[in-house]
C-alpha positions in Angstrom: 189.6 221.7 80.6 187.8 219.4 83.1 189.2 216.4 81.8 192.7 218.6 83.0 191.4 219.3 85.6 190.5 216.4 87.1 194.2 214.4 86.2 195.2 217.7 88.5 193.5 216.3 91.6 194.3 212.8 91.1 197.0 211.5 93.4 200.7 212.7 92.3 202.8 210.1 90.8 206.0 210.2 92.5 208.3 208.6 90.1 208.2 211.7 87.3 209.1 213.7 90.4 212.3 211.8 91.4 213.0 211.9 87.5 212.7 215.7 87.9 214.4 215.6 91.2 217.5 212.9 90.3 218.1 215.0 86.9 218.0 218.7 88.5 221.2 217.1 90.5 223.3 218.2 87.2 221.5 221.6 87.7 222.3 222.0 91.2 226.3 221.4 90.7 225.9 223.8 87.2 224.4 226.5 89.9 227.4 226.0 92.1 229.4 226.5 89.3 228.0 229.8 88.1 228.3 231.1 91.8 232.1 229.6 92.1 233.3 232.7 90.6 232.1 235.3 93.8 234.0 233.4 96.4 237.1 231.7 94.7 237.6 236.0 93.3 237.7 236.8 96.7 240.3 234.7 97.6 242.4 235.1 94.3 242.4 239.0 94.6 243.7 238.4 98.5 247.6 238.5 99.3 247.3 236.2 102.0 249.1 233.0 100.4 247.2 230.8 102.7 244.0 231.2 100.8 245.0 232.5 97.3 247.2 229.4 96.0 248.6 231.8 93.4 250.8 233.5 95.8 250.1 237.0 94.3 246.8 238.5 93.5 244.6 237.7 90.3 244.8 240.3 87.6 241.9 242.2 85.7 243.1 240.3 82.9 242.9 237.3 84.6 239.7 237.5 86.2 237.7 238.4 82.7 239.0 235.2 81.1 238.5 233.0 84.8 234.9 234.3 85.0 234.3 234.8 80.2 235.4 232.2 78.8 233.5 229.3 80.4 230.8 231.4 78.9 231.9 232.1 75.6 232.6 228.0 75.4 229.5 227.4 77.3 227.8 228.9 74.0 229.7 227.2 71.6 228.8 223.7 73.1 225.2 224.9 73.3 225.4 225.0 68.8 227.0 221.6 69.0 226.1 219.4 72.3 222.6 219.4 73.2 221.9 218.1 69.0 223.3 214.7 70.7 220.5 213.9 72.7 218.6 213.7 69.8 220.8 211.0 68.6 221.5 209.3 71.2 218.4 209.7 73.6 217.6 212.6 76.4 219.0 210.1 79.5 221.8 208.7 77.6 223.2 212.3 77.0 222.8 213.7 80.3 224.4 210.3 81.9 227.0 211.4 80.0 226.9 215.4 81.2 227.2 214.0 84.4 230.7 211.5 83.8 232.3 215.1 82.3 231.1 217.1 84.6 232.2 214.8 87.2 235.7 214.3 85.9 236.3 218.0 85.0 234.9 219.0 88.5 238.1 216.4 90.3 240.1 218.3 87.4 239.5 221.5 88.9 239.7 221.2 92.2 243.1 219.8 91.8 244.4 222.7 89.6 246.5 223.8 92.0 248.3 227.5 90.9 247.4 227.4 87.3 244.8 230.0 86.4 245.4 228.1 82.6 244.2 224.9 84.4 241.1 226.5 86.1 240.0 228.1 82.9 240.1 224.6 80.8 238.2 222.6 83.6 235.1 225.0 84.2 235.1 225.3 80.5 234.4 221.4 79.9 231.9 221.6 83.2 229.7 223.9 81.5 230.4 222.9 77.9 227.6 220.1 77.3 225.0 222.5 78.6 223.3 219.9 81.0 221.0 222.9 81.4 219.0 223.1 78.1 218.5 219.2 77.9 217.1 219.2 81.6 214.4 221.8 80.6 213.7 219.4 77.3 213.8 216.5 79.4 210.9 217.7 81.8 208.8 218.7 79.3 208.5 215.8 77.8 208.1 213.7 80.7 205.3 215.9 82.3 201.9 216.8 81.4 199.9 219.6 80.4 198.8 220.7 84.1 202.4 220.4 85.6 204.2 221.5 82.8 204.9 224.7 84.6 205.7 224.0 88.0 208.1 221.2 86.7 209.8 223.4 84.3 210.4 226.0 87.3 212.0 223.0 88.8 215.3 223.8 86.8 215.7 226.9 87.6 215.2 226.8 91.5 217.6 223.7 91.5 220.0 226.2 90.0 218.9 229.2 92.4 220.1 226.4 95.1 223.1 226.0 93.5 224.0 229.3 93.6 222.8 229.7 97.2 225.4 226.4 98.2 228.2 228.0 96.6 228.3 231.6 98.5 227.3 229.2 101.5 230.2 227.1 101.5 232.5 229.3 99.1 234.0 231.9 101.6 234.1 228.6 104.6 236.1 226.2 102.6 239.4 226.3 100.4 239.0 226.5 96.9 240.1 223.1 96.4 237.2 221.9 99.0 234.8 224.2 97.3 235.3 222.7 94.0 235.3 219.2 95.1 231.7 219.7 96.9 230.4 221.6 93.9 230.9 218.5 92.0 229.5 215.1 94.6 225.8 216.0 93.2 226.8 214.7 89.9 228.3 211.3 91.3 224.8 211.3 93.0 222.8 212.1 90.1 224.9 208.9 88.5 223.7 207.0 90.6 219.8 207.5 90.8 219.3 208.5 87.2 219.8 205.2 85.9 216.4 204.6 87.6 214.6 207.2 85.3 213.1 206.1 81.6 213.8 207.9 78.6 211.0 210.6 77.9 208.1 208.6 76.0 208.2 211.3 73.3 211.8 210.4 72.3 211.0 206.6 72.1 208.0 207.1 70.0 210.0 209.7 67.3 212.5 206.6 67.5 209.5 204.0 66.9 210.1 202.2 70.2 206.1 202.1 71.0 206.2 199.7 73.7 209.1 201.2 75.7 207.3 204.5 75.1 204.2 202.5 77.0 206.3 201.3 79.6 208.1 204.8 80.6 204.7 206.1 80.4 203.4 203.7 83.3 206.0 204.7 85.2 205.9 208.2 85.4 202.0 208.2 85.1 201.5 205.8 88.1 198.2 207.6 88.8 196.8 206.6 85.2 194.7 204.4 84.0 195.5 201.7 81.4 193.0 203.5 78.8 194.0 206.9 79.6 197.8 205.9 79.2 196.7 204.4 76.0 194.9 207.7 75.0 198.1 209.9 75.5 200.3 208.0 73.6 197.8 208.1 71.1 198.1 212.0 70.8 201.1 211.7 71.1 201.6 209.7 68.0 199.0 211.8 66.1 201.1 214.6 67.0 204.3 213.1 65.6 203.1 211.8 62.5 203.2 216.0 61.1 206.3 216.4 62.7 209.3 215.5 61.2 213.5 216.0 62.3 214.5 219.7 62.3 217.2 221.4 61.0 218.6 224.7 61.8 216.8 225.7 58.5 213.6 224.2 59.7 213.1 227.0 61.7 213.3 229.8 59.1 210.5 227.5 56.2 207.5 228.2 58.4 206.2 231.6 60.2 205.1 229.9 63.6 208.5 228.3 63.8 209.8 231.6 63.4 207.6 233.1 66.1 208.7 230.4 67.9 212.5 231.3 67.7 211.8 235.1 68.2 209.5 234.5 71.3 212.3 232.0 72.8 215.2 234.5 72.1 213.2 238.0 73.4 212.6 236.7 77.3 216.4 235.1 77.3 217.8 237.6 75.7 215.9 240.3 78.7 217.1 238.3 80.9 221.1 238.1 80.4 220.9 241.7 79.2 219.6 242.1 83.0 222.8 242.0 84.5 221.7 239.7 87.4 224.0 237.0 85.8 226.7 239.4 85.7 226.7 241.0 88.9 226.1 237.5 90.7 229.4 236.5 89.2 230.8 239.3 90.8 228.6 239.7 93.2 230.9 239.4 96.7 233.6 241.9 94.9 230.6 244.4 93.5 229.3 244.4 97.0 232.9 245.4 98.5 233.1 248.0 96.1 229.5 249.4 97.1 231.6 250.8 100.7 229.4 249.5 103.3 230.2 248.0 106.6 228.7 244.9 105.2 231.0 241.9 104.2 230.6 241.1 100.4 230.5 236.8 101.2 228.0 237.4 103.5 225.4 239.7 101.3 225.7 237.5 98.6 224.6 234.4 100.6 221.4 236.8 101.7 221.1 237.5 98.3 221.0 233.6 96.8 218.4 233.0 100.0 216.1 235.5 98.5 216.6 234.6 95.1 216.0 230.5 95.6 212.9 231.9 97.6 211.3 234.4 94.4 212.5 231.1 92.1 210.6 228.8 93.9 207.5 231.4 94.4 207.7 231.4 90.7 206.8 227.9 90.3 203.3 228.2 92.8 202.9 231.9 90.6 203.1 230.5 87.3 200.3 228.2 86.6 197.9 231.0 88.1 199.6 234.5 86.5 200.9 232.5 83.6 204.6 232.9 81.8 203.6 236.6 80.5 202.5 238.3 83.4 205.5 236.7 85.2 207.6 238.1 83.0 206.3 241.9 82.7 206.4 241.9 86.6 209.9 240.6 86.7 211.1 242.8 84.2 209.4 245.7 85.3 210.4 245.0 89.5 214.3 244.5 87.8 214.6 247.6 86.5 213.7 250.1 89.1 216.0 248.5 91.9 218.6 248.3 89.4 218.2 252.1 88.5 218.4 253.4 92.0 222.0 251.3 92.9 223.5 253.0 89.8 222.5 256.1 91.7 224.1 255.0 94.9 227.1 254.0 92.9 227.1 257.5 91.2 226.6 259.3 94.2 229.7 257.5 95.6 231.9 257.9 92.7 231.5 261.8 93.3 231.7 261.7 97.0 228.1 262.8 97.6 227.5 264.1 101.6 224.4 261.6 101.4 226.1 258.4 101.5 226.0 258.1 105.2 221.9 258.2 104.7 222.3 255.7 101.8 224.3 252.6 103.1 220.8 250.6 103.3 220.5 251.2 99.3 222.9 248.7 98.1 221.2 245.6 100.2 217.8 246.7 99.8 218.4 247.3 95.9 220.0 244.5 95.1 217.6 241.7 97.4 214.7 243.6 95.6 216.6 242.8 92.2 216.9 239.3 92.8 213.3 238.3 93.9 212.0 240.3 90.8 214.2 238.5 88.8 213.5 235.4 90.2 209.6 234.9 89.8 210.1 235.4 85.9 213.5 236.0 84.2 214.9 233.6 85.8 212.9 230.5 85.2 210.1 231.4 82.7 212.6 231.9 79.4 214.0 228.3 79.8 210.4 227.0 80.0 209.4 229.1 77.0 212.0 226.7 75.0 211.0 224.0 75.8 207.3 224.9 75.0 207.2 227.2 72.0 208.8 224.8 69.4 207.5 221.8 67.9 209.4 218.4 69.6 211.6 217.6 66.0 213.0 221.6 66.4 213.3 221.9 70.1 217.0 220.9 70.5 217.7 222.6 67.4 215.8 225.8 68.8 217.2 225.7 72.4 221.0 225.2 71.1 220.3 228.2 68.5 219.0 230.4 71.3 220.6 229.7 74.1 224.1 229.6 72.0 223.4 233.4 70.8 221.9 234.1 74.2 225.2 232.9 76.3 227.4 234.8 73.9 225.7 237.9 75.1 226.3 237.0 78.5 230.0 236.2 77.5 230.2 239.8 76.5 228.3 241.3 79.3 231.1 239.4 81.8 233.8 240.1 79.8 233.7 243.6 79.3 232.2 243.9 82.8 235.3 244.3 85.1 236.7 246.4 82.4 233.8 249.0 81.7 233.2 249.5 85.7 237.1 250.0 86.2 237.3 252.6 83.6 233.5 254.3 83.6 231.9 253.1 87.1 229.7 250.7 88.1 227.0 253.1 88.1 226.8 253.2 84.2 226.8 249.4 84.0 223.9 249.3 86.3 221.9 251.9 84.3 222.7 249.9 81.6 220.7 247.0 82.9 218.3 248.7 84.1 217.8 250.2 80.5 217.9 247.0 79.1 214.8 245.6 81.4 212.6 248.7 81.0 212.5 248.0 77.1 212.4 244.2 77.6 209.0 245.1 79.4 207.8 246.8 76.2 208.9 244.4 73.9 206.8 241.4 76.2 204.2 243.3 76.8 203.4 244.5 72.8 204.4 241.1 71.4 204.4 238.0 73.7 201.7 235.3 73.6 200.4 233.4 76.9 201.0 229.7 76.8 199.6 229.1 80.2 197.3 226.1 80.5 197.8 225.2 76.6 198.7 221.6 75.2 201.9 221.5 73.3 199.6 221.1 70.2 197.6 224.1 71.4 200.6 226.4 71.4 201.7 225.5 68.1 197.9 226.3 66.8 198.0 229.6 68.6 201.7 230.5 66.8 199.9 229.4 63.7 197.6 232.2 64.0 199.5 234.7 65.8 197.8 237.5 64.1 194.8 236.8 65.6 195.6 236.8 69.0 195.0 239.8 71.4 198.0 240.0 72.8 197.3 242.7 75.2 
């Protein structure tokens, strides 16, 4: 502990934070992507031909494969892609996220009319799941004391992302918007060939000396012997691991625990709804009947969102990942429960209305910033942590795969579901969905906070121990 505690007040090495920074580009343009929808929907669903480049408005149809299907193929690259960056190396494959993302980013903002076009190109910008490899990446490359903070890195440059797009969406033409959403990958290109591979990779590949090298660079404010020291545990620590399978993970109870305490927080979080109602966010604003433009709320929204996302990161290395969680969970649900009443109390054309109109805004800013100090960032973090390093690509594919197919469904059957039964029961849904997510982490979830990746394995060893609560 004091040994960790002193490496915390040692001088920051900068270079593991312009890894972090360089490689959170592909997570800023994948934010910008997720947000695309709420503006570009605007502007499809218009009949003003100098804006909506189809010349007519968007369907229903049409809007539940533009804004589903990305996701549904999002998930089925998570089962296939991110099993390459155990083959060919962490910086290797997200090089590569970035040349695709890159070149189906130009491909989409040139799709002209074709709503066929624009579905194929956002699938292939999502489809290698940059995402999931990011989180592995900076948990390999940081250490025990930063772990946290870094990890929360990937989700506030993705908050940002989402904050860029309903900045710039409703200001520029679709074909701008697109084009913008896609220059921080040409950028990350460019710096990330600076950054090493993660030590850990180059050790379970027996490169020992490179592994010494990359850890020189990112631990600048190490000395020789305690460099030497970590890559010593860190090749004691490999010598019981060995490369995972997707069976791997069912042969051994902690791994188990490991894959059931990744999925639970994840699976809270897209059962939230805050995914789906940001995707909609400008036209589920509209709908709420308030004098407020829809483009405009939803860039206040993605300011308080970045801000709870980056609050996170100072939170978590003092509340930990479970408290974080119960909080968010808990703060989700009650905003969430009260705009299904607004919404209900609307559908029946209630005289209180007129006393109401704050309820929308005020709900759905007090949403976001509960869902942004711990359902947002934490879940990602929790899968990069809870498995061992030979089953964490295999574990975060698994869950995030299953994970994105639920939020396929959830914004899918959205647009549908509100059209025929109101948005009030699709709120109340969510808000359902959080209170016995709370439950669930509160009865069952271990703390990781302050642990070693070692440690945490220990502690899922002998989970029945534990006091949870």
């Amino acid at each position: 502990m004091e040994e960790s505690h002193n490496v915390a007040k040692k001088r920051k090495p900068f270079f593991v934070y312009f890894c972090v920074l360089t490689g959170n580009l592909l997570t800023l343009s994948l934010g910008v992507s997720m947000a695309w929808t709420s503006p570009v929907l605007t502007k499809l669903s218009s009949n003003n031909t100098d804006i909506n480049p189809l010349g007519r408005p968007i369907t229903a149809a049409e809007v539940s494969m533009l804004a589903g299907i990305p996701t549904f193929t999002s998930s089925l690259g998570l089962l296939v892609m991110p099993k390459f960056s155990d083959l060919f190396g962490r910086k290797r494959y997200l090089l590569f996220c970035g040349v695709l993302m890159f070149l189906s980013g130009i491909g989409l903002s040139f799709s002209n009319a074709s709503i066929t076009f624009m579905i194929i190109t956002r699938c292939l910008f999502s489809f290698t799941e940059a995402y999931s490899v990011m989180s592995i990446y900076v948990a390999e490359i940081a250490e025990d004391h930063n772990r946290g903070k870094l990890g929360c890195s990937t989700g506030i440059f993705h908050q940002m992302g989402h904050l860029l797009g309903y900045i710039i969406g409703p200001f520029f033409s679709i074909k701008n918007f697109s084009l913008i959403m896609t220059a921080p990958t040409l950028i990350f290109f460019v710096f990330f060939l600076m950054a090493p591979e993660t030590p850990i990779y180059l050790l379970i590949k027996g490169k020992e000396n490179e592994s010494k090298n990359a850890l020189r660079k990112l631990r600048s404010n190490k000395s020789e012997e305690e460099i030497e020291l970590e890559l010593k545990n860190m090749k004691e620590n490999l010598k019981k691991e060995r490369k995972g399978k997707i069976i791997d993970l069912f042969k051994k109870r902690e791994h188990v625990l490991a894959l059931i305490f990744s999925f639970l927080p994840l699976l809270i979080k897209f059962s939230s709804g805050v995914t789906v109602i940001y995707a909609f966010l400008a036209p589920f604003f509209d709908q709420a009947g308030t004098n407020l433009s829809g483009d405009m709320v939803a860039i206040l929204i993605a300011v308080f969102k970045v801000s709870s996302f980056i609050l996170s990161s100072v939170l978590i290395e003092k509340f930990g990942r479970r408290k974080l969680i119960l909080m968010s969970s808990t703060g989700t649900a009650i905003p969430l429960f009260f705009i299904g009443v607004y919404f209900y109390l609307q559908s029946i054309n209630s005289s209180l209305l007129p006393y109401l109109q704050w309820l929308p805004l005020t709900g759905l800013i007090l949403t976001v910033s509960f869902f942004g100090i711990g359902l947002g960032p934490v879940p990602h973090l929790l899968t990069a942590e809870l498995p061992p390093v030979e089953l964490r690509a295999t574990l975060a594919a698994l869950v995030l795969s299953t994970t994105n197919i639920v939020a396929f469904a959830l914004t899918s059957l959205y647009p549908f579901v509100s059209e025929m039964y109101g948005n009030e029961w699709c709120v109340w849904w969510f808000s359902l969905n959080c209170a016995v997510g709370t439950i669930l982490i509160y009865f069952f979830l271990p703390e990781t906070k302050g642990k070693s990746l070692d440690e945490i394995q220990d502690m899922l060893k002998n989970y029945s121990e534990l006091k949870i609560h």
